[in-house]
N, CA, C and O atoms as a DFTB+ gen file, in Angstrom:
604 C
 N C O
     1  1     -23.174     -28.377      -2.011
     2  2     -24.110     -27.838      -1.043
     3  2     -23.433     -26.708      -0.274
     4  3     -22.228     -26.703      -0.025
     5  1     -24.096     -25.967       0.005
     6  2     -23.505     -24.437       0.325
     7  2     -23.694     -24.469       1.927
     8  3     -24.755     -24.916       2.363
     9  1     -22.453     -23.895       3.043
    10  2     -22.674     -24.170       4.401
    11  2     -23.486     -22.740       4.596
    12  3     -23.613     -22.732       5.821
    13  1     -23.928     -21.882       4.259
    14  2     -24.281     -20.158       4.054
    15  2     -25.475     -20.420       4.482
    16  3     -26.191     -21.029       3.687
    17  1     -26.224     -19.957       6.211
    18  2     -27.045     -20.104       6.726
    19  2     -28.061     -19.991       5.766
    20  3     -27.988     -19.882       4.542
    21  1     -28.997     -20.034       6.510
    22  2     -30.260     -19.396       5.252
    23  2     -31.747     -18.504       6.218
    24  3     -32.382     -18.951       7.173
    25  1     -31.861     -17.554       5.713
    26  2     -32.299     -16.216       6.021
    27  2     -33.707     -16.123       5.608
    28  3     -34.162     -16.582       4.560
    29  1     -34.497     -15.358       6.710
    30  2     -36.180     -15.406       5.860
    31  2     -36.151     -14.026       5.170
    32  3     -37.115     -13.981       4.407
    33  1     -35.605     -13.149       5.137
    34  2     -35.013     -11.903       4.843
    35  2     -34.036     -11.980       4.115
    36  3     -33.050     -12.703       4.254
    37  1     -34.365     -10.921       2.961
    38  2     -33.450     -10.569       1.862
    39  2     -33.136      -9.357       1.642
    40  3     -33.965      -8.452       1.743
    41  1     -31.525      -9.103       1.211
    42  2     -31.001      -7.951       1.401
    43  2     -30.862      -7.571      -0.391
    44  3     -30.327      -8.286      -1.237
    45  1     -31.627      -6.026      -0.633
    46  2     -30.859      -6.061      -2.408
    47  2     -29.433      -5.543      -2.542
    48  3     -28.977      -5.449      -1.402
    49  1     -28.715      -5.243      -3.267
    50  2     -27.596      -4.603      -3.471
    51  2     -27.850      -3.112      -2.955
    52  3     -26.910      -2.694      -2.278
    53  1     -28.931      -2.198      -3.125
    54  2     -28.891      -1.387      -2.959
    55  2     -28.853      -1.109      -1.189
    56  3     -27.990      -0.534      -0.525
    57  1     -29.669      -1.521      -0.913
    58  2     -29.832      -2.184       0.483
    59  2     -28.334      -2.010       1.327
    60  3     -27.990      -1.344       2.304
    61  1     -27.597      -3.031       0.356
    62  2     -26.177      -3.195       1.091
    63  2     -25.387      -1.915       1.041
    64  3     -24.900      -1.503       2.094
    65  1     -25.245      -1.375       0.138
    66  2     -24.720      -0.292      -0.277
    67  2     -25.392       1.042       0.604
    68  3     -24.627       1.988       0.790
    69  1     -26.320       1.108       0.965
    70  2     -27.075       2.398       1.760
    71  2     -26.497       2.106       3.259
    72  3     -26.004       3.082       3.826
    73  1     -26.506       0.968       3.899
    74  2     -26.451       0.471       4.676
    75  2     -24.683       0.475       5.302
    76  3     -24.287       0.646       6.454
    77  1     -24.106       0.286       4.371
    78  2     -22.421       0.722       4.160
    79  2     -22.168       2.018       4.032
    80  3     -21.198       2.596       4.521
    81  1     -22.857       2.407       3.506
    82  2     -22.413       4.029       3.395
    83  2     -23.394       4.928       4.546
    84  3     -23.325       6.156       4.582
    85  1     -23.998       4.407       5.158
    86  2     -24.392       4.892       6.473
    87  2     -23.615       5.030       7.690
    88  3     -23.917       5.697       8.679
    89  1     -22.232       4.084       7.443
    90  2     -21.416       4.031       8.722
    91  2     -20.320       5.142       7.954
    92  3     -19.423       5.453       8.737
    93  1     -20.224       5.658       6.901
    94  2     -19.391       6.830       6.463
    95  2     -19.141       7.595       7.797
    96  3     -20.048       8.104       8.455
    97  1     -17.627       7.631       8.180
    98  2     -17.367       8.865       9.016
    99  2     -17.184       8.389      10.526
   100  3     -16.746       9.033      11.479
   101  1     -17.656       7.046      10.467
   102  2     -17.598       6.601      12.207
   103  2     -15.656       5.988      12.282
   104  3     -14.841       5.553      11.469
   105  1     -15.672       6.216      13.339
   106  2     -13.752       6.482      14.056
   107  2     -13.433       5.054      13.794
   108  3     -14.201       4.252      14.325
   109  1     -12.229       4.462      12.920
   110  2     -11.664       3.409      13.650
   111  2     -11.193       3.244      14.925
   112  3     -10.336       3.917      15.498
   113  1     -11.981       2.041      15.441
   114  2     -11.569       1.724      16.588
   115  2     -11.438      -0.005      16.654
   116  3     -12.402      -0.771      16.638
   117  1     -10.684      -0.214      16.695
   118  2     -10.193      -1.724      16.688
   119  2     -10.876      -3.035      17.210
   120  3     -10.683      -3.102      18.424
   121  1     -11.437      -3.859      16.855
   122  2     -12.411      -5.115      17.351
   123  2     -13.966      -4.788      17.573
   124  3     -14.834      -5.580      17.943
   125  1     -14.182      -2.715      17.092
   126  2     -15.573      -2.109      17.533
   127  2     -15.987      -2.662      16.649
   128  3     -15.462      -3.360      15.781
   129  1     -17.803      -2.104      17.014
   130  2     -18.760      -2.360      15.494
   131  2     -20.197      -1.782      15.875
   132  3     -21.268      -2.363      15.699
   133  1     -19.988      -0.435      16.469
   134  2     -20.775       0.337      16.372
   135  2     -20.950       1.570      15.697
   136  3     -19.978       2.320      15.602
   137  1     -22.041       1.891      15.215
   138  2     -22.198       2.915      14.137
   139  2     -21.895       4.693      14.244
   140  3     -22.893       5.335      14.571
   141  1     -21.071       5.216      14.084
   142  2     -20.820       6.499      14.565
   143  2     -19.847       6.378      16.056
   144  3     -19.733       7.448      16.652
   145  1     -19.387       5.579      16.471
   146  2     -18.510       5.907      18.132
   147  2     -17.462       5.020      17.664
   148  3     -16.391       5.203      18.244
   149  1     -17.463       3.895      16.570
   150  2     -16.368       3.135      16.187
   151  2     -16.683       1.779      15.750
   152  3     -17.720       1.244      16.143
   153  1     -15.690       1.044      14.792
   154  2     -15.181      -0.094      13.966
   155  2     -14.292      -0.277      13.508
   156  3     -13.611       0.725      13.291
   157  1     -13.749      -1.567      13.091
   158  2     -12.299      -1.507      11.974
   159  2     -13.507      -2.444      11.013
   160  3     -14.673      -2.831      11.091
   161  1     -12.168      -2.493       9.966
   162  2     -13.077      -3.507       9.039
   163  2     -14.024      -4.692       9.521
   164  3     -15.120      -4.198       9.786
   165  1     -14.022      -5.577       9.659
   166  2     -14.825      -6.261       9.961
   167  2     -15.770      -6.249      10.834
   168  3     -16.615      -7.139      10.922
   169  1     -15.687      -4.821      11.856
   170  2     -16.834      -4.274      12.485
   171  2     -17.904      -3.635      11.805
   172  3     -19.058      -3.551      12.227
   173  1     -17.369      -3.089      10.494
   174  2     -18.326      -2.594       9.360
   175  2     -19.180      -3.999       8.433
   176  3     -20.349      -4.203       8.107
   177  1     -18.339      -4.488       8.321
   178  2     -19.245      -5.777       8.132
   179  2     -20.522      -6.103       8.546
   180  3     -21.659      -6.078       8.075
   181  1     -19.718      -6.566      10.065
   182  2     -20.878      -7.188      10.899
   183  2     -22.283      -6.049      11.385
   184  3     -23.459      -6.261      11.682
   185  1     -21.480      -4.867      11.280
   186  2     -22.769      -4.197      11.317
   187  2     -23.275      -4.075      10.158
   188  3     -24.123      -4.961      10.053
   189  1     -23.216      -3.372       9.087
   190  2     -23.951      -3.796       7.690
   191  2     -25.023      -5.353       7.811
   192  3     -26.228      -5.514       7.620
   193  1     -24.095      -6.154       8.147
   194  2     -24.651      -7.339       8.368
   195  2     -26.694      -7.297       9.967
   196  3     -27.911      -7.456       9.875
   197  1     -25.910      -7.058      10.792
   198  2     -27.065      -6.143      11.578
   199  2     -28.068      -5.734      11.057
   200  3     -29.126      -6.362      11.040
   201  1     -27.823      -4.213      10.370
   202  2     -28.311      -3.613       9.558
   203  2     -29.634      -4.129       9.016
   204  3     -30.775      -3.666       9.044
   205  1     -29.028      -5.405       8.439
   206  2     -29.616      -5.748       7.176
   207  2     -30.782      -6.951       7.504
   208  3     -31.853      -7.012       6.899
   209  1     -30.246      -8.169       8.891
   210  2     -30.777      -9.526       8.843
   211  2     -31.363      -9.293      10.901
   212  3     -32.378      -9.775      11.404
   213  1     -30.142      -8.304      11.710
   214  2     -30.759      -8.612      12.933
   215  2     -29.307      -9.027      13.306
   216  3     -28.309      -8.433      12.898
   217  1     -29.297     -10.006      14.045
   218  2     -28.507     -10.988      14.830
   219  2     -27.134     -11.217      13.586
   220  3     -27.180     -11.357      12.364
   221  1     -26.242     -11.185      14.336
   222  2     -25.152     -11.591      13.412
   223  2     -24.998     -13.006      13.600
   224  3     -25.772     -13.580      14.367
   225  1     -23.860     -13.810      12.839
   226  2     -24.085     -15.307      12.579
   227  2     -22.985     -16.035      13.441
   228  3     -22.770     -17.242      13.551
   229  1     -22.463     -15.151      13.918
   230  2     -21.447     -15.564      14.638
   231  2     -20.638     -14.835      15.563
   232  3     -20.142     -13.874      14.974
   233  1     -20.303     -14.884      16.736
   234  2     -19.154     -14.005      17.486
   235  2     -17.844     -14.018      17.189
   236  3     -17.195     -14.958      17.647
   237  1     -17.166     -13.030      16.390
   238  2     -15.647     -13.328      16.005
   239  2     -14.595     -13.398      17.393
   240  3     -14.550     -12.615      18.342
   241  1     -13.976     -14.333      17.196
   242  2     -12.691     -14.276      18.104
   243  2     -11.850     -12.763      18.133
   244  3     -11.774     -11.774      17.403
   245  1     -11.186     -13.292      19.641
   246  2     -10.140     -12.340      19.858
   247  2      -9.425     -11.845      18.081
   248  3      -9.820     -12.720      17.311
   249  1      -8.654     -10.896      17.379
   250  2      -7.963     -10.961      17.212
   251  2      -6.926      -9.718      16.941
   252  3      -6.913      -8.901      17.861
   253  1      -6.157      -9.468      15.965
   254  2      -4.935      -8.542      16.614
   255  2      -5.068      -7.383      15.449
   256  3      -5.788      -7.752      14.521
   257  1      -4.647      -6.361      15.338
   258  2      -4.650      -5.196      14.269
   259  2      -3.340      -5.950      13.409
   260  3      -3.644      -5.879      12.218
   261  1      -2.345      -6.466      13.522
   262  2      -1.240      -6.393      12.615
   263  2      -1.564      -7.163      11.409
   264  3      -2.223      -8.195      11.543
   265  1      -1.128      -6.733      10.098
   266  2      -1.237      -6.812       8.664
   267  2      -0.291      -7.573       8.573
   268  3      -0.692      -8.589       8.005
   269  1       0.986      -7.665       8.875
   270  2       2.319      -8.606       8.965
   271  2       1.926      -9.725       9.789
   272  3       2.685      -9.615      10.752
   273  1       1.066     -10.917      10.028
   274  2       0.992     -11.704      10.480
   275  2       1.487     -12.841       9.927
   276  3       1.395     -12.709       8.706
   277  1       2.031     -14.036      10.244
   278  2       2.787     -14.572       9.351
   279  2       2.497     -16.534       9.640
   280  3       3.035     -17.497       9.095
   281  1       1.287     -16.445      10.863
   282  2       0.816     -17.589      11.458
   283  2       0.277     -18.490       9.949
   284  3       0.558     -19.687      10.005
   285  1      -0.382     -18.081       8.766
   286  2      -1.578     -18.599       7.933
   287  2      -2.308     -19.210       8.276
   288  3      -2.638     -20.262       7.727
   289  1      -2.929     -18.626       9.569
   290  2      -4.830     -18.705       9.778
   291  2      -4.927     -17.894       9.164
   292  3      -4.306     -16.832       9.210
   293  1      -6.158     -18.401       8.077
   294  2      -7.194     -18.000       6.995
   295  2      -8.816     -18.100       7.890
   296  3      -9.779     -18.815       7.614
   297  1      -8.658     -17.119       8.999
   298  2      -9.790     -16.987      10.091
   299  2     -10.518     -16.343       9.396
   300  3     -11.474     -16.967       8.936
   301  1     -10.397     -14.919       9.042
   302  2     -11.278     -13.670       8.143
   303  2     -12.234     -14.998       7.385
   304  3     -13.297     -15.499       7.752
   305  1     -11.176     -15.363       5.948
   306  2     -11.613     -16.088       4.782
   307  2     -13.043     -17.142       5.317
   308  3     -14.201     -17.121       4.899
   309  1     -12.368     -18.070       6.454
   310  2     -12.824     -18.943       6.792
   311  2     -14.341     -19.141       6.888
   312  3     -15.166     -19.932       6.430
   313  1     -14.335     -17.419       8.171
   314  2     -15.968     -16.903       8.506
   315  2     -16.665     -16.642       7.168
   316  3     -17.755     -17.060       6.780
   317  1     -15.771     -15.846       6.552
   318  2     -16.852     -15.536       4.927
   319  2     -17.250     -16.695       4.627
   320  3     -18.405     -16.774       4.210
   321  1     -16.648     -17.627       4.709
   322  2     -17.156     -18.852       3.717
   323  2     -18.196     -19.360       4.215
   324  3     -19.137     -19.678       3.488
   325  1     -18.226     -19.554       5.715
   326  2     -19.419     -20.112       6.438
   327  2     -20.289     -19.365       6.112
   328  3     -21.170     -19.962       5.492
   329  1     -20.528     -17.983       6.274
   330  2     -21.652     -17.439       6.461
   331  2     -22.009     -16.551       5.320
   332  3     -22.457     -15.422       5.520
   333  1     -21.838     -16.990       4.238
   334  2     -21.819     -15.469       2.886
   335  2     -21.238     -17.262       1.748
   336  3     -20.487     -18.184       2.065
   337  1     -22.192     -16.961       0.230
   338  2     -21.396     -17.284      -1.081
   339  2     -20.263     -16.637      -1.334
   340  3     -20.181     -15.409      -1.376
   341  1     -19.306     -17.444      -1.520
   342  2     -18.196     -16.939      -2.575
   343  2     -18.302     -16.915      -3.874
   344  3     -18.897     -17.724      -4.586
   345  1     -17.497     -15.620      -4.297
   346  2     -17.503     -15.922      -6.386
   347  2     -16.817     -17.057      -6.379
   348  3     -16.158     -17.522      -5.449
   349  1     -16.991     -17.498      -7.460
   350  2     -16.084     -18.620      -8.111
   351  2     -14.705     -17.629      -8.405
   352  3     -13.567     -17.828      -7.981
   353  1     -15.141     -16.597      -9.196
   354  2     -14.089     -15.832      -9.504
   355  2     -13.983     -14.788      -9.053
   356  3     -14.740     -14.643      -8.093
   357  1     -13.022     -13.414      -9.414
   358  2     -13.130     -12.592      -8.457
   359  2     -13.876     -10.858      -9.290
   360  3     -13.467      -9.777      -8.866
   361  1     -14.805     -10.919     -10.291
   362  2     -15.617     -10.282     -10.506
   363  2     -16.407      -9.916      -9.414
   364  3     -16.539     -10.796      -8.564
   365  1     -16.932      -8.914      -9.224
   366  2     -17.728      -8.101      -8.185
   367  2     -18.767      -7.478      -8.573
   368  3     -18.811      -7.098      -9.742
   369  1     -20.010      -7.188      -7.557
   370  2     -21.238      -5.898      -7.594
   371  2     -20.721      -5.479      -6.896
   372  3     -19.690      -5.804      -6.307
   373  1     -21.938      -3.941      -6.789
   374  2     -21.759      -3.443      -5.903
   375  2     -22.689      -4.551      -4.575
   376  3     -23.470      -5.486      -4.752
   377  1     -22.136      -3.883      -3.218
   378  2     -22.755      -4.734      -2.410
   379  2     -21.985      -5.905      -1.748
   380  3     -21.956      -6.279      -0.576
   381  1     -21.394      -6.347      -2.817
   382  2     -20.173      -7.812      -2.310
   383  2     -19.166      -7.141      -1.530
   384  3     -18.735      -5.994      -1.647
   385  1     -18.793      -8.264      -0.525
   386  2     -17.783      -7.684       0.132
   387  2     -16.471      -8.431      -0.018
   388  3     -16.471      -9.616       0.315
   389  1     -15.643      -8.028      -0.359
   390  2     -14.268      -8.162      -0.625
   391  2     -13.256      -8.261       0.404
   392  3     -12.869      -7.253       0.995
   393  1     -12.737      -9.586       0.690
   394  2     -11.578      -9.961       1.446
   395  2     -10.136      -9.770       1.273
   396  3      -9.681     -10.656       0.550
   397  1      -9.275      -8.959       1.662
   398  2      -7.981      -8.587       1.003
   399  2      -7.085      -9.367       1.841
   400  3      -7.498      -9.905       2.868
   401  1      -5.551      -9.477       1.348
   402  2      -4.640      -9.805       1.753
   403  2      -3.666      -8.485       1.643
   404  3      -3.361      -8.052       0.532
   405  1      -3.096      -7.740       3.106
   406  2      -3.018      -6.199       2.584
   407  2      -1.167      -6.681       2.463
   408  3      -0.495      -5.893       1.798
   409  1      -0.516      -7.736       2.992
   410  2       0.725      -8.231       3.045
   411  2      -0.025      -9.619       2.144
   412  3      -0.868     -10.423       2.544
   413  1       0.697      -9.506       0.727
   414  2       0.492     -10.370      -0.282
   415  2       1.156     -11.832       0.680
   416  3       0.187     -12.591       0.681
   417  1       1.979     -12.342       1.240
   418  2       2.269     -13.290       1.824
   419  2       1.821     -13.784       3.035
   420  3       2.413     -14.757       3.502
   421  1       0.999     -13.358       3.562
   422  2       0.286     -13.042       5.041
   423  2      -1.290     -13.592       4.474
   424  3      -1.827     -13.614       3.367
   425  1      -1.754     -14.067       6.035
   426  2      -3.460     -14.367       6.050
   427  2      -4.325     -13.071       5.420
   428  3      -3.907     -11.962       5.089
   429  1      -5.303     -13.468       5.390
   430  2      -6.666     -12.490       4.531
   431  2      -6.586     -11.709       6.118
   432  3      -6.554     -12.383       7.148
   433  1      -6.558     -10.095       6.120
   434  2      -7.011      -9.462       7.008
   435  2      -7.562      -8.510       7.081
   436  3      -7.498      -8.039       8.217
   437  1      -8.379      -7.667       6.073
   438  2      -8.823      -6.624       5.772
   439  2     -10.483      -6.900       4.650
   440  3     -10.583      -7.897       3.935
   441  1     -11.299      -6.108       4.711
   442  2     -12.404      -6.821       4.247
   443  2     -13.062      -5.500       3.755
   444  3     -12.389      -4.610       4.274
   445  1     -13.693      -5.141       3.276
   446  2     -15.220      -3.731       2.589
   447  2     -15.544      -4.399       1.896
   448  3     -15.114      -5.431       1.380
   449  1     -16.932      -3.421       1.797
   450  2     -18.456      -3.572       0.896
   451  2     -17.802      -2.610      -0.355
   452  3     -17.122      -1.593      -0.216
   453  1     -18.253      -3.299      -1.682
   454  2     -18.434      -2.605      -2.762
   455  2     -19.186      -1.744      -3.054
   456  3     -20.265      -2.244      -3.373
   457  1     -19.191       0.059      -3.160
   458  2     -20.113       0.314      -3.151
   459  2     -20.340       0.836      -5.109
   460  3     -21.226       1.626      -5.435
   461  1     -19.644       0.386      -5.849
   462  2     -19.433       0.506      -7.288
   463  2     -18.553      -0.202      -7.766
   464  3     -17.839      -0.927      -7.073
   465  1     -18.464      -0.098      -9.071
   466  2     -17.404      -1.086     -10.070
   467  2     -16.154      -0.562      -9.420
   468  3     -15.453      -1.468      -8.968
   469  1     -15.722       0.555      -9.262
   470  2     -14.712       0.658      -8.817
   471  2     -13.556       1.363      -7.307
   472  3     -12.396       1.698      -7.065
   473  1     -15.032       1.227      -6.615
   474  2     -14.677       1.764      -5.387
   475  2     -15.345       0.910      -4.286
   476  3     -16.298       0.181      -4.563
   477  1     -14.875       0.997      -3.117
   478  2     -15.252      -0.041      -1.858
   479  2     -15.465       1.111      -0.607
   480  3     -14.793       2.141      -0.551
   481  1     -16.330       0.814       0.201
   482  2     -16.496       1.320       1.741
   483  2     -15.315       0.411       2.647
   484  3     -14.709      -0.604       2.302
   485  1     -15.269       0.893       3.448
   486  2     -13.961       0.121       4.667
   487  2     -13.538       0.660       5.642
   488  3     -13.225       1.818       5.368
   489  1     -13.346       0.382       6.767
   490  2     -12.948       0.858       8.075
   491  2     -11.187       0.901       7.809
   492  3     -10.556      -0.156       7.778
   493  1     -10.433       2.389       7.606
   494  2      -9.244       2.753       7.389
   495  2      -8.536       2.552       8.569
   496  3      -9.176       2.901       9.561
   497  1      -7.721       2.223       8.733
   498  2      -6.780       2.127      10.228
   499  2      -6.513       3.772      10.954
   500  3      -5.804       4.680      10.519
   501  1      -6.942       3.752      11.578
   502  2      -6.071       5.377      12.350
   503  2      -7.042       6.573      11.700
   504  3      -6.814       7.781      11.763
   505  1      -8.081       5.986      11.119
   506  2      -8.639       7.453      10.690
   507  2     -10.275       6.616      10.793
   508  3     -10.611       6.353      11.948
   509  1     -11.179       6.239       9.781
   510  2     -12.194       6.294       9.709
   511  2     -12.962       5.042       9.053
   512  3     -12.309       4.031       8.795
   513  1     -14.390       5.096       8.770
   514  2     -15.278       4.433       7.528
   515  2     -15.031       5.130       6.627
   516  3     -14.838       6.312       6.910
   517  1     -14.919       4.666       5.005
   518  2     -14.191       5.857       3.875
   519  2     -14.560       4.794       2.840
   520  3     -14.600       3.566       2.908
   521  1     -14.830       5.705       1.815
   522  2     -14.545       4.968       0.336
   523  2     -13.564       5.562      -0.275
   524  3     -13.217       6.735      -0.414
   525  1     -12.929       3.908      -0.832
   526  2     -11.506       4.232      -1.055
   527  2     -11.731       3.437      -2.880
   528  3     -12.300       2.445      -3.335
   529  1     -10.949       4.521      -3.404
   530  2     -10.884       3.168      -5.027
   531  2     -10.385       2.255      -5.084
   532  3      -9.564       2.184      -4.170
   533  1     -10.392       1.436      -5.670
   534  2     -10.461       0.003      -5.871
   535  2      -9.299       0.298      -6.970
   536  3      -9.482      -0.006      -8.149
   537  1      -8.517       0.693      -6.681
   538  2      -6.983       0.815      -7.821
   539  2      -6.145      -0.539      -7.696
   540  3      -6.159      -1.176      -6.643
   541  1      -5.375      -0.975      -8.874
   542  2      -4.389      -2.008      -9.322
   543  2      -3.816      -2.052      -7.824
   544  3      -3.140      -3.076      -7.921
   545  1      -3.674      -1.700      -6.758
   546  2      -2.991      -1.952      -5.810
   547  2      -4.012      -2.963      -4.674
   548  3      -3.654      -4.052      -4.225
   549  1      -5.468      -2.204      -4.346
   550  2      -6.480      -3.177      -3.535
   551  2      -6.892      -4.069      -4.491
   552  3      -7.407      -5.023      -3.908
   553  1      -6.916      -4.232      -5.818
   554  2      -7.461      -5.717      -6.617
   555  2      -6.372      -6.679      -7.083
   556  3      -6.630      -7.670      -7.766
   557  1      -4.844      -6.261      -6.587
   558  2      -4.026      -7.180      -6.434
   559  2      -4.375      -7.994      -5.133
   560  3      -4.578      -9.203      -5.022
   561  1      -4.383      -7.380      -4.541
   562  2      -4.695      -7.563      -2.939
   563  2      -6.166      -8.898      -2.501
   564  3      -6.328      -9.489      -1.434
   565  1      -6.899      -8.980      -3.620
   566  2      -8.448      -9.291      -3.249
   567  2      -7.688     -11.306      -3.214
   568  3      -6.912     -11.894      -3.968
   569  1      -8.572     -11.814      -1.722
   570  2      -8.336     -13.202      -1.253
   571  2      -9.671     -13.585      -2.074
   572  3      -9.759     -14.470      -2.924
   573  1     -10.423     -12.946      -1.744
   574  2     -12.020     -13.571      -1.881
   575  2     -13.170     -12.958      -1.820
   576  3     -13.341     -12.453      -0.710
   577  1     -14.348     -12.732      -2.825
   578  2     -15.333     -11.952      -2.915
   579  2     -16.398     -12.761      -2.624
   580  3     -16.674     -13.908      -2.977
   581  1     -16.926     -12.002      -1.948
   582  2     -18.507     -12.831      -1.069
   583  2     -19.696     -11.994      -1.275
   584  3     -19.501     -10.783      -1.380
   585  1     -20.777     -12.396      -1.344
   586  2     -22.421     -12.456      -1.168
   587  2     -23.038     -12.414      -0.623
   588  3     -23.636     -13.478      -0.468
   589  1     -23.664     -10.892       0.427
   590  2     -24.654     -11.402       1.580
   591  2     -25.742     -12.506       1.038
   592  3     -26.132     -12.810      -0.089
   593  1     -26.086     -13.016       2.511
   594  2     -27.331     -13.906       1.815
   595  2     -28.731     -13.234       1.404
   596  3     -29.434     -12.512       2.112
   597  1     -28.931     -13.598       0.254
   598  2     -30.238     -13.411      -0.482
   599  2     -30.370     -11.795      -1.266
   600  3     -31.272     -11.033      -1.614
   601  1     -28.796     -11.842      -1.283
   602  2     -28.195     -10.319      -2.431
   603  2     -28.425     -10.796      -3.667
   604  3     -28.166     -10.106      -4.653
């Protein structure tokens, strides 16, 4: 049985993808998640998420910019799981959003929308929203691929 709220509204892939690539160009700004003045990753999320259903599913906690964290809270992972399907495996659409581990030994802390087989949207540190490719270096990297609801 799946804990993944359930929605009277359905989002298609394309949907997700227009909706991600609408925040193209807005400033990283750390814990933001507004469209054009600022976000980091998971502010692009939750707005995509906005975007798409209204109300987001949850208020994320405090937490910190560093990639070297070394606690293993699996917080990021955790929220995906509640609120979004996971793949079984780590095949992707476009649309899914992808959980990275950017320090292979460190918690999941970095997250984008797929917007093709081989490229992702994502809030870049110190610069912007950007699509970046999906090269042997970010699909080493992937914790966990998720499913808005009713994608």
């Amino acid at each position: 049985m799946s804990n993944v709220p359930s929605f009277s509204s359905t989002a298609s892939r394309i949907q997700i993808v227009d909706a991600a690539r609408s925040w193209l160009g807005t400033p990283y700004v750390h814990q933001a998640s507004a469209k054009g003045a600022g976000c980091d990753c998971l502010g692009l999320v939750r707005g995509v998420w906005r975007d798409l259903y209204g109300a987001e599913p949850e208020r994320p906690p405090a937490y910190t910019p560093d990639w070297n964290e070394r606690r293993g809270d699996e917080t990021l992972l955790a929220a995906a799981r509640r609120n979004m399907t996971e793949r079984i495996n780590k095949n992707f659409e476009p649309g899914d959003v992808l959980v990275f581990r950017v320090d292979i030994y460190g918690p999941a802390k970095h997250c984008g929308i797929t917007s093709s087989a081989d490229q992702f949207i994502h809030a870049y540190a110190g610069r912007a929203v950007v699509t970046s490719w999906l090269n042997r270096w970010w699909r080493e990297r992937i914790a966990g691929v998720f499913i808005f609801p009713g994608a």
